[in-house]
Steps between C-alpha positions, in 0.01 A plus 500: 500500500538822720150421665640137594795621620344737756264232623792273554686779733167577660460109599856486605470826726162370666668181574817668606315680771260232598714128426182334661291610245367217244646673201790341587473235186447752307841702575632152462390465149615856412841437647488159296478649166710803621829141541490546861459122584599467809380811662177390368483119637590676882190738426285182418667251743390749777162616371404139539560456799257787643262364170517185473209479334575659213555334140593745297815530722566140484506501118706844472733335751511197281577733216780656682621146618515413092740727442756433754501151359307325786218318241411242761439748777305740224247162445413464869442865516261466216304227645499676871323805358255287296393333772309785586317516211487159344558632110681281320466775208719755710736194641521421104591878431755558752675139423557615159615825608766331669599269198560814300715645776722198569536482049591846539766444767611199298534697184719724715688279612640344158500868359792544809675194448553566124667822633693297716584264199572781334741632728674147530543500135657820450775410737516190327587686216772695709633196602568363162637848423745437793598134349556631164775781650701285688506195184593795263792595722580085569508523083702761434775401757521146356545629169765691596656216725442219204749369317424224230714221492708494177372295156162414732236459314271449737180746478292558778117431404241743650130360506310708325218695709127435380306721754398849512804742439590697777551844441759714741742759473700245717462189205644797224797576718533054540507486108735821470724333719523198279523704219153370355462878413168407234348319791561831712388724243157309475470529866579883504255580259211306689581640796490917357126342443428330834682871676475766241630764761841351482512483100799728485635280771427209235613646187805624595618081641371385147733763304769418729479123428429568121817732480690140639349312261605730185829516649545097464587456850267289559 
């Protein structure tokens, strides 16, 4: 690895002090593999033009091309430098080569919008959070501001909800505040699970609301 390493700076300080030189491609294919795209495709872009001639730069430049996305341009390249040397076994090679780069930049690309997805979902989540605050205050004023009228009978029928339970700190303090303390007991001790650094936090809300319920205040 150190002997590579020194023959890469070597190659780069010949070319450094002599740009004309042919070695050119080869700086460009160091500086490749070093992630220095576009540094590399100026080395290339003007190396052909004082050897234009030369095939290997064609299909390094095509390389180089690959990764900043242009695949068509990368193809052309490919054939350009093959023309000098009629192989379809070396076209063949460098084709594939591409493939593999433009999968790899695809790969990449849905690795980054998961993240993204990711992201969206979390404030999502925050935004449900949000929701959930201001119904639990709309709650707790209208039970306050409620009065029933007297000898109704009339009972107001909740659907029950079939999906996945939701478990917040926000949904406890909703049940608390309609005294469904069992309800926010059972969400209090899932959530000491789901954030065991607030379990004192936790604890301490589910003795509070047992203490109520022993009292019969309920």
């Amino acid at each position: 690895m150190i002997k590579k390493n020194f023959t890469n700076d070597k190659i780069k300080l010949i070319y450094e002090f002599n740009p004309s030189s042919p070695l050119f491609a080869r700086v460009a294919s160091i500086l490749i593999e070093e992630g220095s795209i576009l540094e590399a495709i100026k080395i290339l872009e003007n190396g052909t033009k004082q050897y234009p001639d030369y095939p290997s730069a064609y299909f390094i430049l095509a390389i180089a091309k690959a990764y900043t996305g242009n695949e068509k341009e990368a193809i052309e390249l490919i054939n350009k430098g093959n023309s000098f040397i009629n192989s379809n076994e070396t076209r063949e090679h460098y084709i594939q080569v591409i493939k593999e780069i433009v999968e790899e930049r695809d790969s990449l690309k849905d690795v980054k919008k998961k993240a993204i997805w990711e992201e969206e979902k979390s404030s999502y989540v925050d935004s449900i959070e949000d929701r959930l605050e201001v119904l639990a205050e709309q709650l707790s004023k209208a039970r306050i501001n409620y009065v029933p009228e007297i000898d109704s009978q009339t009972e107001i029928e909740i659907p029950e909800y079939k999906g996945k339970k939701i478990i917040s700190e926000t949904l406890a303090k909703i049940y608390e505040s309609q005294k469904n303390y069992k309800e926010a007991i059972s969400i209090y001790k899932e959530l000491i699970k789901i954030h065991p650094e607030k379990t004192d936090y936790y604890k301490n809300k589910i003795k509070e609301i047992s203490e109520i319920i022993d009292t019969g205040l309920v």
